[in-house]
DOMAR-405627 format. One record per residue (C-alpha): x, y, z; residue number from 1. Coordinates in Angstrom, 2 decimals, padded with zeros to 5 digits. Example, Ala and Ser with C-alpha at 12.3 -4.5 7.8 and 13.67 -1.06 7.14 Angstrom:
BEGIN
<atom><east>012.30</east><north>-004.50</north><up>007.80</up><num>1</num></atom>
<atom><east>013.67</east><north>-001.06</north><up>007.14</up><num>2</num></atom>
// end
This chain:
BEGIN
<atom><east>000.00</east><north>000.00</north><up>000.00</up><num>1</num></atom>
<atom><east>001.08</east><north>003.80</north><up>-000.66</up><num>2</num></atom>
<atom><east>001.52</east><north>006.60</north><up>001.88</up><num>3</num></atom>
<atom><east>-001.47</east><north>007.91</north><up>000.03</up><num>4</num></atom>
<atom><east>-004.76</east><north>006.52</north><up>000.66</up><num>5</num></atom>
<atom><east>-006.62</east><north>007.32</north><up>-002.84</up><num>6</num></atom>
<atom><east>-004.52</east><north>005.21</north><up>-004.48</up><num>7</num></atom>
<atom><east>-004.55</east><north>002.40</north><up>-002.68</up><num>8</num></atom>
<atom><east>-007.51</east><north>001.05</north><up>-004.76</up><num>9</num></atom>
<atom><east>-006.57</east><north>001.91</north><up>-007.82</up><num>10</num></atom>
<atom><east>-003.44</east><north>-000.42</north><up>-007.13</up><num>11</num></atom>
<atom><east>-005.28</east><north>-003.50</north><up>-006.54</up><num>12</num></atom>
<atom><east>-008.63</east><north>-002.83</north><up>-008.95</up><num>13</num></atom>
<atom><east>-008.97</east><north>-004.80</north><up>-012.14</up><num>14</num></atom>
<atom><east>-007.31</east><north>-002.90</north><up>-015.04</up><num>15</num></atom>
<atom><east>-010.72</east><north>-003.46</north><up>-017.18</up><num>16</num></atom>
<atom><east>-012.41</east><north>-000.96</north><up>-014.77</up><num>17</num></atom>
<atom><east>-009.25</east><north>001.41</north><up>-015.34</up><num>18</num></atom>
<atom><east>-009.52</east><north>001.30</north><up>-019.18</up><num>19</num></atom>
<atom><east>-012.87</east><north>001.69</north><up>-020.86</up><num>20</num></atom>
<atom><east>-012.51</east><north>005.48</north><up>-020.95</up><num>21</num></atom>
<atom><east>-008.96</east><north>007.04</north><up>-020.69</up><num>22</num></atom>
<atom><east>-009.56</east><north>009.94</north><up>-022.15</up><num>23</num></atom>
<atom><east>-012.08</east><north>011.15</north><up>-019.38</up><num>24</num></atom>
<atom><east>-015.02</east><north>013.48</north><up>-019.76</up><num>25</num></atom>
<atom><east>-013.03</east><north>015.88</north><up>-021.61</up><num>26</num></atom>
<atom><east>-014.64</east><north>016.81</north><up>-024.67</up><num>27</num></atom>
<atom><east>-013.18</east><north>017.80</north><up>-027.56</up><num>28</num></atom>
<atom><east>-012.96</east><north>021.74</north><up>-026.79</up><num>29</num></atom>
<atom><east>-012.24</east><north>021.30</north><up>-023.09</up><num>30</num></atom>
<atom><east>-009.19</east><north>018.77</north><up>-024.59</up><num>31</num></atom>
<atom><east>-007.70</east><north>021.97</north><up>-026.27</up><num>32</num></atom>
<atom><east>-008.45</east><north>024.33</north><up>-023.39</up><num>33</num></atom>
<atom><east>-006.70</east><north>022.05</north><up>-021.01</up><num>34</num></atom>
<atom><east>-003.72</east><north>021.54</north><up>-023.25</up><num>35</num></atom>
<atom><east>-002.79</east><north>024.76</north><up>-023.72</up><num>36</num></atom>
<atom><east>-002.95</east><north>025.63</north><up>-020.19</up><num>37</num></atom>
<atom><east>-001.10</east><north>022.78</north><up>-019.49</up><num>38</num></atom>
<atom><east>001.28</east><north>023.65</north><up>-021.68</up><num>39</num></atom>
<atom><east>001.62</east><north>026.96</north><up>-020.60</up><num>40</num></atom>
<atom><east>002.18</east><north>025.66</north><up>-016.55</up><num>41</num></atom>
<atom><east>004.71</east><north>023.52</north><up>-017.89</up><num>42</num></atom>
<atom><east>006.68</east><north>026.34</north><up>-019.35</up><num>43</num></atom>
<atom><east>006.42</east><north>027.84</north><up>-016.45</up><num>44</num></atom>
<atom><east>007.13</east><north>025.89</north><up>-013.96</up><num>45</num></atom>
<atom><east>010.21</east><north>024.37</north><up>-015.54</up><num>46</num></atom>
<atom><east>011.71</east><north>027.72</north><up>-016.10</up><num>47</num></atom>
<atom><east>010.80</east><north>028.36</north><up>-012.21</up><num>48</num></atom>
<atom><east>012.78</east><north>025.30</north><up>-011.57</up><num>49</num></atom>
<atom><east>016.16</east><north>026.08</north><up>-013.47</up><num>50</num></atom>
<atom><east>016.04</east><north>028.87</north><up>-011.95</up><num>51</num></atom>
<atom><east>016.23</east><north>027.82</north><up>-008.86</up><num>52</num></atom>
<atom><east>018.60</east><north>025.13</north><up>-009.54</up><num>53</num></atom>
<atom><east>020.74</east><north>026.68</north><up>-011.22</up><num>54</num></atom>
<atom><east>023.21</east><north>028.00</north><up>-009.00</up><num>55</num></atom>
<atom><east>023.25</east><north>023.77</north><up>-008.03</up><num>56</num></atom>
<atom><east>023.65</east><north>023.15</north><up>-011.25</up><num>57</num></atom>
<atom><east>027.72</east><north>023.77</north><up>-011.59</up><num>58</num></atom>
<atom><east>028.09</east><north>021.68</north><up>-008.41</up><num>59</num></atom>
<atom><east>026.56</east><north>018.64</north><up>-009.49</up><num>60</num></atom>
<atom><east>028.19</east><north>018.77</north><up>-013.15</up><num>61</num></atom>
<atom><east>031.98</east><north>019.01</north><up>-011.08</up><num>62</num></atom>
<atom><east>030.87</east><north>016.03</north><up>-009.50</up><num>63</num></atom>
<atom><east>030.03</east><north>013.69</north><up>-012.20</up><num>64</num></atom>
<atom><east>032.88</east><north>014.34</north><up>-013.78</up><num>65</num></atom>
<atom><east>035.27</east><north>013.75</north><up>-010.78</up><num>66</num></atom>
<atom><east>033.64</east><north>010.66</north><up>-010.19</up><num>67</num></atom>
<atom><east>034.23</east><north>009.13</north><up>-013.05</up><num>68</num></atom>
<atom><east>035.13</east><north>009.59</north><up>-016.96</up><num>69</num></atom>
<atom><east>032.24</east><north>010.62</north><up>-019.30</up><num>70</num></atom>
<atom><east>029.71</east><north>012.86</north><up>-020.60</up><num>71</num></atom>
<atom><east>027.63</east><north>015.14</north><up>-018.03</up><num>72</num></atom>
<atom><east>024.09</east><north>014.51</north><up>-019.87</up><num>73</num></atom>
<atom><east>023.18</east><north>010.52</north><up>-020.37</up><num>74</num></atom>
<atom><east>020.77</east><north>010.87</north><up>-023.79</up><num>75</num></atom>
<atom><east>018.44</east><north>007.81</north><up>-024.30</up><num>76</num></atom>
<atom><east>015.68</east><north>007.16</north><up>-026.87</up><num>77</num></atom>
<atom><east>012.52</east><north>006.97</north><up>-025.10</up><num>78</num></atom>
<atom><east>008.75</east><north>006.35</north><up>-026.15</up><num>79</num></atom>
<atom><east>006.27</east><north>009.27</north><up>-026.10</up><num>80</num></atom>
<atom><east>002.95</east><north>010.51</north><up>-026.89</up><num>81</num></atom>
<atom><east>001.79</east><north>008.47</north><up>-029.79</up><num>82</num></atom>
<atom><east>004.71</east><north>006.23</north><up>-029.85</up><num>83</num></atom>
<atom><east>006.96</east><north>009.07</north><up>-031.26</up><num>84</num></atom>
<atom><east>010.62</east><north>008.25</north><up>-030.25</up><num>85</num></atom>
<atom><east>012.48</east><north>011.48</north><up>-028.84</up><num>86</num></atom>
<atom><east>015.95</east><north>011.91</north><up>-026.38</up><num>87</num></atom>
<atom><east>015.40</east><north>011.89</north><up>-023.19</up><num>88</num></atom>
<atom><east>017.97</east><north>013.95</north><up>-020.92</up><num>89</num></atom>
<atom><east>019.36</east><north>012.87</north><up>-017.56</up><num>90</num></atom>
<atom><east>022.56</east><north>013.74</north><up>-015.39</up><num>91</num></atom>
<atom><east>024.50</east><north>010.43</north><up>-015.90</up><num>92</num></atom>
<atom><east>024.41</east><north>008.13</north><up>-012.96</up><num>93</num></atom>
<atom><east>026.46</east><north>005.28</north><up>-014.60</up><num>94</num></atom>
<atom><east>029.97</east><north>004.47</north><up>-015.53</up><num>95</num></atom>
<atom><east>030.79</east><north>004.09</north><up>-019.12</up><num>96</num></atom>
<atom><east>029.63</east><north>000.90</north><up>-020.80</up><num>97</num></atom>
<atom><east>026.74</east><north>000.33</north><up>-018.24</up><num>98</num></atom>
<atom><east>023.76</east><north>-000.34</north><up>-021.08</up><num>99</num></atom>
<atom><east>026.34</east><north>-003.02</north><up>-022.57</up><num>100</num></atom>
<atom><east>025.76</east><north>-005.16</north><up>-019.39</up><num>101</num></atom>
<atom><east>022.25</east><north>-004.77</north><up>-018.80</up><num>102</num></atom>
<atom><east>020.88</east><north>-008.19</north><up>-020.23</up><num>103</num></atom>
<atom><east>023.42</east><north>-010.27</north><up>-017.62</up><num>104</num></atom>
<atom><east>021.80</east><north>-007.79</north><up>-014.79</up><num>105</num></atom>
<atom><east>018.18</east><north>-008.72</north><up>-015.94</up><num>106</num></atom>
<atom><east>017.72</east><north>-011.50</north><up>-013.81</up><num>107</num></atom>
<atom><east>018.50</east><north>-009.42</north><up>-011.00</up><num>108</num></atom>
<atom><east>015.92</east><north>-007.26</north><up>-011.46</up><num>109</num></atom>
<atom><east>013.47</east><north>-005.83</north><up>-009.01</up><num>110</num></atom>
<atom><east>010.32</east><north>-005.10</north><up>-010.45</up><num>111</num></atom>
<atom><east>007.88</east><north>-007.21</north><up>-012.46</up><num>112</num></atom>
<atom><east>007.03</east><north>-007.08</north><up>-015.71</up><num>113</num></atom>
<atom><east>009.53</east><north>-005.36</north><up>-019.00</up><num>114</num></atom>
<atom><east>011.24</east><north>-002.85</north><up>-016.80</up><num>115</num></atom>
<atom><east>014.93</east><north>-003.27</north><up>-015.30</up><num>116</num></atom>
<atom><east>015.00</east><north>-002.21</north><up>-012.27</up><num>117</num></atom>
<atom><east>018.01</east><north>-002.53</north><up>-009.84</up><num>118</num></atom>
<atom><east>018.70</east><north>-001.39</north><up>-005.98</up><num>119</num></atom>
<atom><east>022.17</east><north>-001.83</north><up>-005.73</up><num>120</num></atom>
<atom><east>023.14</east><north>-001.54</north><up>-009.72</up><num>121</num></atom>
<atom><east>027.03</east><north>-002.22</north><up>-009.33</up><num>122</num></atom>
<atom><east>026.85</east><north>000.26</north><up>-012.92</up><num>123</num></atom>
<atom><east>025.68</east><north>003.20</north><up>-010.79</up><num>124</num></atom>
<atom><east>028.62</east><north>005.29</north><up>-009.26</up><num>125</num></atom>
<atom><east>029.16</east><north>007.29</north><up>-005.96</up><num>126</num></atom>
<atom><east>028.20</east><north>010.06</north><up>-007.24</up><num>127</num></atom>
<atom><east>025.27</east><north>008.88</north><up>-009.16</up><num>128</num></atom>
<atom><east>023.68</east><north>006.77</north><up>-006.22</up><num>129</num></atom>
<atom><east>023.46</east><north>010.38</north><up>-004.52</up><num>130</num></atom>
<atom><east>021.70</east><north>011.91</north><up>-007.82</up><num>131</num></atom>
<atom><east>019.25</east><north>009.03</north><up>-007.86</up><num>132</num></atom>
<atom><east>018.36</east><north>008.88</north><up>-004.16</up><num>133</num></atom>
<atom><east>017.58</east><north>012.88</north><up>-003.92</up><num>134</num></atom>
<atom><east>015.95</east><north>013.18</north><up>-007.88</up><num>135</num></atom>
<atom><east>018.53</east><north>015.82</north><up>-009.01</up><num>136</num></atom>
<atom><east>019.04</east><north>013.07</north><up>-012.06</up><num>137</num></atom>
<atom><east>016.07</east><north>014.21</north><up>-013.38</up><num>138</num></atom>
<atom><east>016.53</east><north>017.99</north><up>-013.35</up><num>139</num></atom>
<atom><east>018.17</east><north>018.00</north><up>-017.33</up><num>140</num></atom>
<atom><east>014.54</east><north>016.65</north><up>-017.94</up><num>141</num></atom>
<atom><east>013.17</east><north>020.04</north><up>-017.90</up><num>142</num></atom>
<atom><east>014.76</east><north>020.55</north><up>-021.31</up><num>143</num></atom>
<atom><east>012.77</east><north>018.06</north><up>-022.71</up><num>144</num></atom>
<atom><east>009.50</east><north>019.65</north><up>-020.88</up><num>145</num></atom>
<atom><east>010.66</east><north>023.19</north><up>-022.66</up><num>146</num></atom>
<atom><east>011.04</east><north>020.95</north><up>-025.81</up><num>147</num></atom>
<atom><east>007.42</east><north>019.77</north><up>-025.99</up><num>148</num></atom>
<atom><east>008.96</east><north>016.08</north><up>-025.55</up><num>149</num></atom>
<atom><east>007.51</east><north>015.84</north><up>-022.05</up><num>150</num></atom>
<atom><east>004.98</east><north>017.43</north><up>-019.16</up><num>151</num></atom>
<atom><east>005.41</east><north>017.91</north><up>-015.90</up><num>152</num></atom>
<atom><east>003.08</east><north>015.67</north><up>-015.26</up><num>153</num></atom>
<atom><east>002.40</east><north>012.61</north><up>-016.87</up><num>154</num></atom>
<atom><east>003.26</east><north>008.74</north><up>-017.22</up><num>155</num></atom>
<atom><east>006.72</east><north>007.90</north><up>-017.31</up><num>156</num></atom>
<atom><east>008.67</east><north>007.44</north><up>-020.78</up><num>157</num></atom>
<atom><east>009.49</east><north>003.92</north><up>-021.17</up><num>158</num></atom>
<atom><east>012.36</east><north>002.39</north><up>-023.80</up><num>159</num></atom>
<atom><east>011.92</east><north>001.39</north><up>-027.37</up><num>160</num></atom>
<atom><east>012.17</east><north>-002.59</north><up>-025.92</up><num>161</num></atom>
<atom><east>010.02</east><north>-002.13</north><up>-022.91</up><num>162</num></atom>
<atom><east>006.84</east><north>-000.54</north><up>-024.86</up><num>163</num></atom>
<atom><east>007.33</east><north>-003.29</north><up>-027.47</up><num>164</num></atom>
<atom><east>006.14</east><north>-005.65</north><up>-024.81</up><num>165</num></atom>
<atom><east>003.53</east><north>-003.44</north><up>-023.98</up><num>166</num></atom>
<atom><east>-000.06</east><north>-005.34</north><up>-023.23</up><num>167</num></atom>
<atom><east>-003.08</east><north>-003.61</north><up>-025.71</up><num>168</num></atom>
<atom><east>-004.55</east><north>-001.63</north><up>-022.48</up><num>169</num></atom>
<atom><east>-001.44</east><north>-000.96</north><up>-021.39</up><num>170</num></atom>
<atom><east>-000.42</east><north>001.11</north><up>-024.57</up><num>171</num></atom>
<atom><east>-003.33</east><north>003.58</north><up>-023.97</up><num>172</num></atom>
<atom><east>-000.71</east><north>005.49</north><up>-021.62</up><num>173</num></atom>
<atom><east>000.71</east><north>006.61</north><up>-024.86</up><num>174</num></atom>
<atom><east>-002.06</east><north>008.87</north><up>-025.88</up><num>175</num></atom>
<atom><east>-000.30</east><north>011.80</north><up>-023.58</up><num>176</num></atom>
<atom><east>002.33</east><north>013.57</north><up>-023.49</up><num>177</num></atom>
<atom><east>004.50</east><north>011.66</north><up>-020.65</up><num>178</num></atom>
<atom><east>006.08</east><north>013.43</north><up>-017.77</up><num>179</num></atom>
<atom><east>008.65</east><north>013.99</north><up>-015.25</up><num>180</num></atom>
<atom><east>006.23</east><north>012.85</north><up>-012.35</up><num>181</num></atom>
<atom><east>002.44</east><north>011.44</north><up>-011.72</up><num>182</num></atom>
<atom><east>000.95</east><north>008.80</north><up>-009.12</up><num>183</num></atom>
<atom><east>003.42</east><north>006.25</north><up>-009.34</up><num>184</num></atom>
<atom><east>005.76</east><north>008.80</north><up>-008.42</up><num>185</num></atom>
<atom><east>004.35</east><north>010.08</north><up>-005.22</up><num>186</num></atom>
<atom><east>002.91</east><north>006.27</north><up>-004.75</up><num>187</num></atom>
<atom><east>006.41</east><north>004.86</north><up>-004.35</up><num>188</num></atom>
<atom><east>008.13</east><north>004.24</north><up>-007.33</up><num>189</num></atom>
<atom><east>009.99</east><north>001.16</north><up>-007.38</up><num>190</num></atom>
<atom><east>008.15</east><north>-000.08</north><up>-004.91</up><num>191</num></atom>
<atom><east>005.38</east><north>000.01</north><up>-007.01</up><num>192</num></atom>
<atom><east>004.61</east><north>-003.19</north><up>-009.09</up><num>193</num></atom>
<atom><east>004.59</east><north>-002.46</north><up>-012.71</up><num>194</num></atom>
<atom><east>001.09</east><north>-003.88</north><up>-013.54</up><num>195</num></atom>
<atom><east>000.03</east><north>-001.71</north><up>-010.79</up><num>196</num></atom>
<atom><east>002.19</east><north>001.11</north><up>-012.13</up><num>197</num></atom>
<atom><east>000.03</east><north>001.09</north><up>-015.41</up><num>198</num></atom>
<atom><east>-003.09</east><north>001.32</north><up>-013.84</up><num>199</num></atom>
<atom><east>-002.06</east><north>004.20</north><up>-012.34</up><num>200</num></atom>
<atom><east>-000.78</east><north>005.95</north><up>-015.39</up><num>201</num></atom>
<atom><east>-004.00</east><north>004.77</north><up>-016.92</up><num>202</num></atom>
<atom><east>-006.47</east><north>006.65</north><up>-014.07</up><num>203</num></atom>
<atom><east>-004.20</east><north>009.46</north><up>-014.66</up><num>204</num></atom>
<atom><east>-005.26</east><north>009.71</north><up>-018.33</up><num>205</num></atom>
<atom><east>-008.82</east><north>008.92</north><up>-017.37</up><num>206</num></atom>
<atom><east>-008.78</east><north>011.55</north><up>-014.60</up><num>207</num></atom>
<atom><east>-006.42</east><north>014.00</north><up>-015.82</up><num>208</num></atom>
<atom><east>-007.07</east><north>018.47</north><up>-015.05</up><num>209</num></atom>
<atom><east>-005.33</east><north>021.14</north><up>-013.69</up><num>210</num></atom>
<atom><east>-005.84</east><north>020.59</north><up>-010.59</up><num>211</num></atom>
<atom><east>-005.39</east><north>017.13</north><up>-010.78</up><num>212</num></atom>
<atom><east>-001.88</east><north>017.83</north><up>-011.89</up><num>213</num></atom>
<atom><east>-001.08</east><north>021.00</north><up>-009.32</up><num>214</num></atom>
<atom><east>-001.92</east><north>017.94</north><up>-006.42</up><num>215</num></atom>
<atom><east>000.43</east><north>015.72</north><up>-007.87</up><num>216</num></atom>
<atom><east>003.29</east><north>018.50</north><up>-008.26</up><num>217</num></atom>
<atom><east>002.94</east><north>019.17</north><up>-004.74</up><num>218</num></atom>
<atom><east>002.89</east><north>015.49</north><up>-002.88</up><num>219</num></atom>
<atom><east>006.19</east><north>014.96</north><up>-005.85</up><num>220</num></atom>
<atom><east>007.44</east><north>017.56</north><up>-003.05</up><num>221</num></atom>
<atom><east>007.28</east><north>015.45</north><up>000.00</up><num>222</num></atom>
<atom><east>007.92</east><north>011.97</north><up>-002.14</up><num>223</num></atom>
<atom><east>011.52</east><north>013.02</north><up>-003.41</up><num>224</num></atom>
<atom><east>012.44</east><north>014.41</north><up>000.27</up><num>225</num></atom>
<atom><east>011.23</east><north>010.87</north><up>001.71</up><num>226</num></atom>
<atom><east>013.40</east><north>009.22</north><up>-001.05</up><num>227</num></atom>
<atom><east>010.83</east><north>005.85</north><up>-000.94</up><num>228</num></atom>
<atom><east>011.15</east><north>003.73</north><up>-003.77</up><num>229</num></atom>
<atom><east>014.43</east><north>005.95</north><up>-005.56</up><num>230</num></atom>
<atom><east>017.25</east><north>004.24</north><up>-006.70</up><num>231</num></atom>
// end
């Protein structure tokens, strides 16, 4: 169970219940009204961000590259709205070489389902583990919000291989724009199961406003400070 009591159900109801309608009520003018002020708070609020990050920003670039040899940014091809492929932006948080060695690591995995998950990924370096653990990977993210690739809030991009195994209801989460945060987020994260992660994503979709997403940008507050489920 989450430290949030609305979702508790939505992790353990059937996905079929999830499904029939992800779109919502929204009709199709209160669609376009919704996206363009949902576009315009993600401008927004991601400038708001760098802004205050930025004077972090120096620090945590002198560290990845102290820690170990490498490019600052890690760029990865991720999945978006409609299946469109785009880069995806993160501070790097692995040594050199560390996709190359992912399928002997699979086994090791801990979450169900397509994604690779790993607690104590021997790949991820001092440096890194500290990034992961307190979010401030995801910061170079906010270039791909400013890009259009991604929302603030939203399902999380998957890769190219994971969506491939994708179950039919469980592509619907590709009819939005994904984001940097949304339930499974402030649910737990990796300590989320990933059937139950989908459903989530999925009564996001079905569910989705403004306000909807201002609750979620505030509990991602108290859910990166309490670390659960990052790593």
């Amino acid at each position: 169970m989450t430290g949030y009591p609305e979702l508790n159900e939505l992790i353990t109801e059937p996905a079929s219940s999830i499904v029939e309608e992800p779109s919502g009520s929204l009709t199709v003018e209160k669609k376009r009204t919704f996206d363009i002020f949902k576009r315009v708070t993600d401008i927004v609020v991601a400038v708001l961000i760098l802004l205050l990050v930025l004077p972090v920003m120096p620090v945590i670039v002198l560290l990845i590259k102290l820690d170990s040899p490498g490019p600052v940014l890690f760029r990865q091809k991720r999945v978006g709205k409609d299946g469109r492929e785009f880069d995806f932006f993160k501070f790097r948080s692995m040594r050199l070489g560390a996709e190359n060695v992912i399928a002997s690591l699979r086994p090791l995995s801990g979450v169900d389902g397509p994604v690779f998950k790993l607690k104590e990924d021997p790949r991820v370096t001092g440096t890194g583990r500290f990034l992961r653990r307190s979010s401030l990977d995801e910061l170079p993210q906010l270039l791909n919000v400013l890009k259009g690739d991604m929302s603030i809030v939203g399902p999380r991009p998957n890769l190219p291989s994971e969506v491939s195994q994708y179950l039919p209801w469980q592509r619907r989460r590709l009819d939005v724009t994904p984001g940097i945060t949304c339930y499974w987020q402030i649910a737990g994260r990796s300590h989320i199961g990933f059937q139950e992660w989908m459903r989530l994503d999925l009564e996001y979709i079905r569910s989705r406003s403004l306000v909807t997403d201002i609750k979620i940008m505030l509990k991602t507050i108290p859910a990166v400070i309490a670390r659960k489920g990052a790593y």
